[in-house]
C-alpha positions in Angstrom: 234.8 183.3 65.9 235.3 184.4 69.8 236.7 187.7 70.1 239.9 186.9 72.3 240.0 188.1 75.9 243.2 189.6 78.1 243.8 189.3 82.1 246.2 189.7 84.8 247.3 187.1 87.0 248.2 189.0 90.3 250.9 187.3 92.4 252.1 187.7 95.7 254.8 185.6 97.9 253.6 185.1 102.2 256.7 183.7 103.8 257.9 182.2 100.8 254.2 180.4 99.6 252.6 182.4 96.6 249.6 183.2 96.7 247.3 184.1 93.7 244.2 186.1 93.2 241.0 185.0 91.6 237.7 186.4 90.9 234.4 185.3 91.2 232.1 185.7 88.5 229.0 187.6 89.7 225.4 186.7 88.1 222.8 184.1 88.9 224.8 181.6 86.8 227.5 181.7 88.9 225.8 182.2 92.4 225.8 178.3 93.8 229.3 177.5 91.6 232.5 177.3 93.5 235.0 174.8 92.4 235.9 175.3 89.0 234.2 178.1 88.5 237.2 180.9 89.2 238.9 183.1 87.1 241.1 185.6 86.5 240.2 189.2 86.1 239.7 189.1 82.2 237.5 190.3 79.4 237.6 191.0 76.1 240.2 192.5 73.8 238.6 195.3 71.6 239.2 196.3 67.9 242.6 197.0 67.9 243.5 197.0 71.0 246.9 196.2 72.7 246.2 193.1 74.9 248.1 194.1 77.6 246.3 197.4 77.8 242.9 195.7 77.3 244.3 193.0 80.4 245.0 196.1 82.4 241.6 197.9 82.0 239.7 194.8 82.7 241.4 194.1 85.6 240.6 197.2 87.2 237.4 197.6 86.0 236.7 193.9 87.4 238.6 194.7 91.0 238.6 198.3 91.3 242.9 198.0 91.3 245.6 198.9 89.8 247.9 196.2 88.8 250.6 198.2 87.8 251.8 198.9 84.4 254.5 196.1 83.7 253.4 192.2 83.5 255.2 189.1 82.7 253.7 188.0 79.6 252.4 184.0 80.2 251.4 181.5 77.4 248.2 181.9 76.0 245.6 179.1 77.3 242.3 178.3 75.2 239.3 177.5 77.2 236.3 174.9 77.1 234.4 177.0 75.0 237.2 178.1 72.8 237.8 181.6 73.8 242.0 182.5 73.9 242.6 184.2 77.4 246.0 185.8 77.0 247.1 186.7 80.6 250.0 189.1 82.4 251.2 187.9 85.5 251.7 190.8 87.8 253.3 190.9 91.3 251.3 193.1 93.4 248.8 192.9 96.2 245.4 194.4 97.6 242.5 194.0 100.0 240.0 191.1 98.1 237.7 192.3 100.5 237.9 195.8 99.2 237.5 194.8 95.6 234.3 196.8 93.5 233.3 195.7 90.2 231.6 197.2 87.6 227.6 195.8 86.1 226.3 194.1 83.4 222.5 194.1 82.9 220.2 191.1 82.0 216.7 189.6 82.0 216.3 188.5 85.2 214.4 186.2 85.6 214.6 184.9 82.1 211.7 185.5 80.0 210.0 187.9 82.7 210.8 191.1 80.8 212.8 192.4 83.5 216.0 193.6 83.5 218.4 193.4 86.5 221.9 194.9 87.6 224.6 192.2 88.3 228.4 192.6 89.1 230.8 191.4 87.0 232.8 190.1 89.6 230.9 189.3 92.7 233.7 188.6 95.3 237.7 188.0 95.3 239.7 186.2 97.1 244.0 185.3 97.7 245.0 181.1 97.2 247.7 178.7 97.9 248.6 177.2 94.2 246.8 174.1 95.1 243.7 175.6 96.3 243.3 178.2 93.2 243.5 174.8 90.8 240.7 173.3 92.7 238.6 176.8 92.2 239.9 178.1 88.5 238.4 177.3 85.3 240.4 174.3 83.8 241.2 175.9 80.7 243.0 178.7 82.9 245.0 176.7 85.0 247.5 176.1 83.0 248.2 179.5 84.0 249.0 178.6 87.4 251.3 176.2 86.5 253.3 178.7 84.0 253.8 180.7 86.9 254.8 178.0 89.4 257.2 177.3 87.3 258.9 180.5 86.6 259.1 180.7 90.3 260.2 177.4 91.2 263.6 178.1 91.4 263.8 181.6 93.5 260.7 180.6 96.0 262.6 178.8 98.6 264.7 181.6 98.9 262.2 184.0 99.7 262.1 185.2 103.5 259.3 187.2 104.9 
Protein backbone atom coordinates (compact mmCIF):
# COMPACT_ATOMS: atom_id res chain seq x y z
CA UNK A 1 0.00 0.00 0.00
CA UNK A 2 1.25 3.71 -0.86
CA UNK A 3 2.54 5.45 2.02
CA UNK A 4 0.27 8.66 1.96
CA UNK A 5 1.81 12.07 1.13
CA UNK A 6 1.11 15.84 2.70
CA UNK A 7 1.37 19.38 0.80
CA UNK A 8 0.60 22.94 1.05
CA UNK A 9 -1.50 24.68 -1.29
CA UNK A 10 -0.05 28.40 -1.18
CA UNK A 11 -2.62 31.04 -1.95
CA UNK A 12 -2.46 34.46 -2.73
CA UNK A 13 -5.25 37.24 -3.86
CA UNK A 14 -3.82 40.14 -7.00
CA UNK A 15 -6.57 42.68 -7.18
CA UNK A 16 -9.13 40.40 -6.10
CA UNK A 17 -8.00 37.19 -8.61
CA UNK A 18 -6.23 34.32 -6.63
CA UNK A 19 -3.56 33.04 -7.65
CA UNK A 20 -2.01 29.63 -6.73
CA UNK A 21 1.36 28.14 -6.64
CA UNK A 22 2.56 24.96 -8.27
CA UNK A 23 5.70 23.12 -8.72
CA UNK A 24 7.26 21.50 -11.36
CA UNK A 25 8.53 18.20 -10.91
CA UNK A 26 12.29 18.06 -11.77
CA UNK A 27 13.87 14.78 -13.48
CA UNK A 28 14.08 13.51 -17.00
CA UNK A 29 10.48 12.20 -16.65
CA UNK A 30 9.14 15.31 -16.18
CA UNK A 31 11.47 17.46 -18.52
CA UNK A 32 9.10 17.82 -21.90
CA UNK A 33 5.68 17.49 -19.57
CA UNK A 34 3.63 20.62 -19.00
CA UNK A 35 -0.01 20.37 -18.89
CA UNK A 36 -1.09 18.10 -16.41
CA UNK A 37 1.91 17.45 -15.05
CA UNK A 38 1.91 20.19 -11.98
CA UNK A 39 1.66 19.76 -8.51
CA UNK A 40 1.69 20.89 -5.29
CA UNK A 41 4.72 20.98 -3.11
CA UNK A 42 4.14 17.44 -1.44
CA UNK A 43 5.85 14.22 -0.41
CA UNK A 44 5.55 11.72 1.78
CA UNK A 45 4.23 11.40 5.30
CA UNK A 46 6.76 9.36 7.57
CA UNK A 47 6.10 6.86 10.37
CA UNK A 48 4.27 8.66 12.62
CA UNK A 49 4.30 11.70 11.63
CA UNK A 50 1.77 14.58 11.94
CA UNK A 51 0.64 15.37 8.30
CA UNK A 52 0.61 18.79 8.65
CA UNK A 53 4.16 18.88 9.98
CA UNK A 54 5.26 16.42 7.24
CA UNK A 55 3.17 19.05 4.50
CA UNK A 56 5.20 21.82 6.04
CA UNK A 57 8.73 20.21 5.70
CA UNK A 58 8.07 19.13 2.25
CA UNK A 59 7.08 22.28 1.24
CA UNK A 60 10.14 23.94 2.20
CA UNK A 61 12.38 21.37 1.42
CA UNK A 62 10.65 21.35 -2.21
CA UNK A 63 10.69 25.52 -2.49
CA UNK A 64 13.17 26.62 -0.06
CA UNK A 65 10.01 28.68 1.89
CA UNK A 66 8.42 28.90 4.70
CA UNK A 67 4.74 28.64 4.49
CA UNK A 68 3.93 29.56 7.78
CA UNK A 69 2.80 27.52 10.57
CA UNK A 70 -1.09 27.56 10.36
CA UNK A 71 -3.02 25.92 7.16
CA UNK A 72 -6.57 25.45 6.33
CA UNK A 73 -7.02 21.92 6.29
CA UNK A 74 -8.65 20.85 2.58
CA UNK A 75 -10.32 17.42 1.71
CA UNK A 76 -8.09 14.78 1.01
CA UNK A 77 -7.88 13.96 -2.95
CA UNK A 78 -6.63 10.33 -4.20
CA UNK A 79 -4.56 10.34 -7.25
CA UNK A 80 -4.31 8.20 -10.56
CA UNK A 81 -2.00 5.99 -9.13
CA UNK A 82 -3.73 5.74 -5.76
CA UNK A 83 -1.51 7.73 -3.55
CA UNK A 84 -3.84 10.11 -0.78
CA UNK A 85 -2.30 13.72 -1.01
CA UNK A 86 -3.68 15.36 2.13
CA UNK A 87 -3.05 19.20 1.50
CA UNK A 88 -3.04 22.65 3.74
CA UNK A 89 -4.02 25.61 1.99
CA UNK A 90 -1.80 28.42 3.18
CA UNK A 91 -2.09 32.18 2.29
CA UNK A 92 1.28 33.40 1.78
CA UNK A 93 3.51 34.52 -1.00
CA UNK A 94 7.24 34.34 -2.45
CA UNK A 95 9.47 34.88 -5.44
CA UNK A 96 8.81 31.36 -7.76
CA UNK A 97 11.83 32.54 -9.34
CA UNK A 98 13.80 32.35 -6.16
CA UNK A 99 12.52 28.82 -5.27
CA UNK A 100 15.72 25.99 -4.49
CA UNK A 101 14.90 22.49 -4.14
CA UNK A 102 16.52 19.80 -2.63
CA UNK A 103 18.06 16.25 -4.99
CA UNK A 104 17.15 12.91 -5.55
CA UNK A 105 19.67 10.67 -7.24
CA UNK A 106 19.01 8.10 -10.07
CA UNK A 107 20.50 5.99 -12.85
CA UNK A 108 20.69 8.25 -15.48
CA UNK A 109 20.63 7.14 -18.26
CA UNK A 110 18.80 3.92 -17.35
CA UNK A 111 20.76 0.93 -17.32
CA UNK A 112 24.22 2.87 -17.87
CA UNK A 113 25.34 2.49 -14.35
CA UNK A 114 25.50 5.99 -13.70
CA UNK A 115 24.04 7.85 -11.20
CA UNK A 116 22.90 11.50 -11.59
CA UNK A 117 21.71 14.48 -9.23
CA UNK A 118 18.17 15.80 -10.17
CA UNK A 119 15.99 18.46 -8.29
CA UNK A 120 12.94 17.56 -6.82
CA UNK A 121 11.30 20.40 -7.99
CA UNK A 122 12.72 21.98 -11.11
CA UNK A 123 10.92 25.33 -11.43
CA UNK A 124 7.69 27.20 -9.75
CA UNK A 125 5.56 29.24 -10.88
CA UNK A 126 2.09 31.65 -9.56
CA UNK A 127 -1.62 30.74 -11.73
CA UNK A 128 -4.99 32.15 -12.29
CA UNK A 129 -7.46 29.12 -11.12
CA UNK A 130 -8.13 28.30 -14.61
CA UNK A 131 -4.62 28.12 -15.83
CA UNK A 132 -3.30 25.90 -12.68
CA UNK A 133 -6.29 23.22 -13.68
CA UNK A 134 -4.92 23.10 -17.16
CA UNK A 135 -1.19 22.43 -15.54
CA UNK A 136 -2.02 20.26 -12.11
CA UNK A 137 -2.29 16.70 -11.90
CA UNK A 138 -6.01 15.69 -12.24
CA UNK A 139 -6.25 13.88 -9.13
CA UNK A 140 -5.12 17.27 -7.34
CA UNK A 141 -7.40 19.55 -8.80
CA UNK A 142 -9.96 18.94 -6.84
CA UNK A 143 -7.93 20.89 -4.60
CA UNK A 144 -8.38 23.99 -6.57
CA UNK A 145 -11.76 23.72 -6.59
CA UNK A 146 -12.03 23.21 -2.60
CA UNK A 147 -10.38 26.43 -2.31
CA UNK A 148 -12.33 28.35 -4.95
CA UNK A 149 -14.99 27.63 -3.18
CA UNK A 150 -14.18 28.63 0.30
CA UNK A 151 -13.30 31.90 -1.28
CA UNK A 152 -16.13 32.36 -3.44
CA UNK A 153 -17.92 34.41 -1.32
CA UNK A 154 -15.25 37.03 0.17
CA UNK A 155 -13.22 37.38 -3.33
CA UNK A 156 -15.23 40.09 -4.89
CA UNK A 157 -14.64 41.99 -2.01
CA UNK A 158 -11.11 42.06 -2.04
CA UNK A 159 -9.35 45.39 -3.11
CA UNK A 160 -5.77 45.68 -3.82
Amino acid sequence: MKRPSAGILLYRSRAGVLEVLLAHPGGPFWTRRDEGAWTIPKGEIGEGEDPFVAARREFMEETGVDPGARGDPLAPVRQSGGKIVHAWAIEGDCDACAIRSNAFEMEWPPKSGRMASFPEVDRAEWFVLDDARRKILPGQAPLLDELERRFAAILPRIRC
